[in-house]
PyMOL CGO cylinders between C-alpha atoms (Angstrom):
from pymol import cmd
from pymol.cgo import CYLINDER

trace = [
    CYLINDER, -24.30, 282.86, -42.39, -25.53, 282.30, -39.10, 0.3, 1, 1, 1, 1, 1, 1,
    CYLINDER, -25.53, 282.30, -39.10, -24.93, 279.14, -36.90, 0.3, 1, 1, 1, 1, 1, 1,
    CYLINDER, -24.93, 279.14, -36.90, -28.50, 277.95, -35.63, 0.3, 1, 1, 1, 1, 1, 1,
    CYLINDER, -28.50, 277.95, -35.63, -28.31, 274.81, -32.70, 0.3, 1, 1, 1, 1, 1, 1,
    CYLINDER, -28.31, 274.81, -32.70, -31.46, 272.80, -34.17, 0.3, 1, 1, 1, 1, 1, 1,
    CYLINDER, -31.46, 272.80, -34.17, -31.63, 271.09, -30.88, 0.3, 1, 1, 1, 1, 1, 1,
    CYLINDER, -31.63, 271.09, -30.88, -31.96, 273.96, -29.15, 0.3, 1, 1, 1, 1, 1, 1,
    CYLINDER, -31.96, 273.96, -29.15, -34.18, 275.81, -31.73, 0.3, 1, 1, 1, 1, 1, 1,
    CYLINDER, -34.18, 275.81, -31.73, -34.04, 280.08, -32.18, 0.3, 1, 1, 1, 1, 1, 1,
    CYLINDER, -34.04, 280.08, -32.18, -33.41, 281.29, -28.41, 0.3, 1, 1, 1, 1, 1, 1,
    CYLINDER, -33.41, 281.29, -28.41, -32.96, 284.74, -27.58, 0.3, 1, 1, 1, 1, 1, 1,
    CYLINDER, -32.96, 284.74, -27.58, -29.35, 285.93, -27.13, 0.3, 1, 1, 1, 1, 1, 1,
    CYLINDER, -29.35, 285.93, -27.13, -29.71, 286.03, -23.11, 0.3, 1, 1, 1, 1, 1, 1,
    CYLINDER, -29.71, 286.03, -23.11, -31.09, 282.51, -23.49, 0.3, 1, 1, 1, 1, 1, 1,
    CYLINDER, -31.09, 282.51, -23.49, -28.25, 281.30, -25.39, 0.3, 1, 1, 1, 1, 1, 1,
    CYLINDER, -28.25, 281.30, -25.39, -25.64, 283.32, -22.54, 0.3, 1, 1, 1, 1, 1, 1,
    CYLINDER, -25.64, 283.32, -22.54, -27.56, 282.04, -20.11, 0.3, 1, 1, 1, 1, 1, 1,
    CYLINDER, -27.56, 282.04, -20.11, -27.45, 278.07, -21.49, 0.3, 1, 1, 1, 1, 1, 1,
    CYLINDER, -27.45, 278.07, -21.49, -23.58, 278.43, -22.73, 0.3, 1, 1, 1, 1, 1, 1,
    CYLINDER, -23.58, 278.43, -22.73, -23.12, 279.46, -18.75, 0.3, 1, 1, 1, 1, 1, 1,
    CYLINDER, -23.12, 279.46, -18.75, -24.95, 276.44, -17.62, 0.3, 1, 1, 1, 1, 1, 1,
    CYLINDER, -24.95, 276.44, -17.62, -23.23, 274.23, -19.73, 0.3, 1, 1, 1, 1, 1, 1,
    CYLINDER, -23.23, 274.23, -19.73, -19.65, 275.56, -18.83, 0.3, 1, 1, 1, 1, 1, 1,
    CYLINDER, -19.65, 275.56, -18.83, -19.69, 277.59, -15.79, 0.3, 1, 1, 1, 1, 1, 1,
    CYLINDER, -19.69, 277.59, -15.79, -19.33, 274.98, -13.51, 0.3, 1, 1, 1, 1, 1, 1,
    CYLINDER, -19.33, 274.98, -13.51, -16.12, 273.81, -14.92, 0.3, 1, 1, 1, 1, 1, 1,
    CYLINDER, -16.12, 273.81, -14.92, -14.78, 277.16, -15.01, 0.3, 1, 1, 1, 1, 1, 1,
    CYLINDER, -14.78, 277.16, -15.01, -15.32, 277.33, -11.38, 0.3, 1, 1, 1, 1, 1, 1,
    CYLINDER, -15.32, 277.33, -11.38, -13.67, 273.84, -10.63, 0.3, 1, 1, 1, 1, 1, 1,
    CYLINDER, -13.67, 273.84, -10.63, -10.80, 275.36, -12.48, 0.3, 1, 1, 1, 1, 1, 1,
    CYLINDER, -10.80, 275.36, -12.48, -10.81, 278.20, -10.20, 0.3, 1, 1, 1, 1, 1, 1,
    CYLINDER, -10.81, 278.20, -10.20, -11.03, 276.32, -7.07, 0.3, 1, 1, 1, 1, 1, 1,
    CYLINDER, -11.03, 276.32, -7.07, -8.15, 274.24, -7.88, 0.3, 1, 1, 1, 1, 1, 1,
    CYLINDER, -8.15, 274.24, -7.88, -6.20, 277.28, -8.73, 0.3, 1, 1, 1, 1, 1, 1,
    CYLINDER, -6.20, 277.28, -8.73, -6.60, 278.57, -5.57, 0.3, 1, 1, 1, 1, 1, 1,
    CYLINDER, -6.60, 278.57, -5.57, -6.21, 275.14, -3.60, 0.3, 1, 1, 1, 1, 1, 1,
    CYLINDER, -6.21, 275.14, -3.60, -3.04, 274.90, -4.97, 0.3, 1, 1, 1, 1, 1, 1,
    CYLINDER, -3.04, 274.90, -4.97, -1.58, 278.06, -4.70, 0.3, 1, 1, 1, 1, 1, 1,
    CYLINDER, -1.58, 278.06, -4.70, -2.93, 277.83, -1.20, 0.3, 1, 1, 1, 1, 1, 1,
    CYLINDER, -2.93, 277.83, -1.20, -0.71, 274.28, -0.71, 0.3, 1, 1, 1, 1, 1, 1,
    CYLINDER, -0.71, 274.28, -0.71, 1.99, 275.40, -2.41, 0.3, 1, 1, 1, 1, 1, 1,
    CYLINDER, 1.99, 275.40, -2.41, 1.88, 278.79, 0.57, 0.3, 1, 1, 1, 1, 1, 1,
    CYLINDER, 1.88, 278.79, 0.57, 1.77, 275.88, 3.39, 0.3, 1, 1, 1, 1, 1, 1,
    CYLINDER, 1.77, 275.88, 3.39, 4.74, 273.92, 2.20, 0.3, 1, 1, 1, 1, 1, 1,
    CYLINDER, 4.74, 273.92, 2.20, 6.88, 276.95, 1.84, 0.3, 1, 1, 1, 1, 1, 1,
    CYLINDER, 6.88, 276.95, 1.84, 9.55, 277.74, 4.43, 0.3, 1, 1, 1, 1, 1, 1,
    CYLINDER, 9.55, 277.74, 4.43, 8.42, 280.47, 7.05, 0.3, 1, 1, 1, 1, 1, 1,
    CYLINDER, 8.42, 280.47, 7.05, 10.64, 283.27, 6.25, 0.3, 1, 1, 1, 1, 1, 1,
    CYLINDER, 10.64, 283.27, 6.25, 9.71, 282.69, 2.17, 0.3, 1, 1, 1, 1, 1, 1,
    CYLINDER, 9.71, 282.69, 2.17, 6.17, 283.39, 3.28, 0.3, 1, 1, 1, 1, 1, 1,
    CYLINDER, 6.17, 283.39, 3.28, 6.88, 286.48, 4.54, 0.3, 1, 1, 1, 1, 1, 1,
    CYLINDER, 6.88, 286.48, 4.54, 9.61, 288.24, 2.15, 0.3, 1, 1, 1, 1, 1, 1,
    CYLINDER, 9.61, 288.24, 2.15, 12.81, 287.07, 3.66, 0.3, 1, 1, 1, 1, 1, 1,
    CYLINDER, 12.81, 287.07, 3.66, 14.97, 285.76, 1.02, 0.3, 1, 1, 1, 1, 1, 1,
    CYLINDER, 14.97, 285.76, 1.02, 15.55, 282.13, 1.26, 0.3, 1, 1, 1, 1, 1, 1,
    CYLINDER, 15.55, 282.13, 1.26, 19.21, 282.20, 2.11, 0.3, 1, 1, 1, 1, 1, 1,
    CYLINDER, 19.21, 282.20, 2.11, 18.22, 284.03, 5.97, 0.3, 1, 1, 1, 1, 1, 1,
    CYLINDER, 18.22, 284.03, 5.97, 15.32, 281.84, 6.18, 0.3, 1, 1, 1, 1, 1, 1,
    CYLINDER, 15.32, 281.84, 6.18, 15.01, 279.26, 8.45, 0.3, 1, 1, 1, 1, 1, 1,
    CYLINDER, 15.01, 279.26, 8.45, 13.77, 276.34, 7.81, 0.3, 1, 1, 1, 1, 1, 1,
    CYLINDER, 13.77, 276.34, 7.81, 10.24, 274.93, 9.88, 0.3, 1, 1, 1, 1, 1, 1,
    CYLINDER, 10.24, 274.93, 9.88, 10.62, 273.39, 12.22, 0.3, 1, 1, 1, 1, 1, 1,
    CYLINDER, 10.62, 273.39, 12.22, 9.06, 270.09, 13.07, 0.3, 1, 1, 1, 1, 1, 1,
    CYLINDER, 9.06, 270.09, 13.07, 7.17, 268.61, 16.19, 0.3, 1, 1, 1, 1, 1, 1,
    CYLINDER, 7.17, 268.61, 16.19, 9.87, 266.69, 18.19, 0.3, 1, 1, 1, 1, 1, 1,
    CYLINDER, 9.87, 266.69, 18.19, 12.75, 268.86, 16.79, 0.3, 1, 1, 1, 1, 1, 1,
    CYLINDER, 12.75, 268.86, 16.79, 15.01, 270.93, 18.50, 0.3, 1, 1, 1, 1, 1, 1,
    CYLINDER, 15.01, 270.93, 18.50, 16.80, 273.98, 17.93, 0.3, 1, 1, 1, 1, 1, 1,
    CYLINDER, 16.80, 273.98, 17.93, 20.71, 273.41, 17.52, 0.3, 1, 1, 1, 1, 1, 1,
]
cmd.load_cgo(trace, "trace")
């Protein structure tokens, strides 16, 4: 039994790809871009050395403008 849309009436099977991308692509791709946002953030907040393979026990921690080295 096939599944006929009577909105859309009897496309083509590229036509139907090509409207089911329409429809959802653009979500898909806002799903990707905040994926990559946030793994992006979450690379900023992380301590120097974690951002470069030092374990973070011999990392030290950022530092901040106005702070000084002890």
């Amino acid at each position: 039994m096939t599944v006929l849309p009577l909105h859309l009436g009897s496309l083509h099977p590229v036509e139907q790809a090509l409207t089911l991308l329409l429809a959802f692509g653009p979500f898909l791709l806002l799903g990707v871009v905040i994926v990559v946002r946030r793994r992006q953030d979450a690379a900023d907040d992380a301590p120097e050395g974690v951002r470069e393979g030092v374990p973070p026990e011999q990392a030290r921690p950022a530092q901040r403008d106005g702070q000084r080295d002890r």
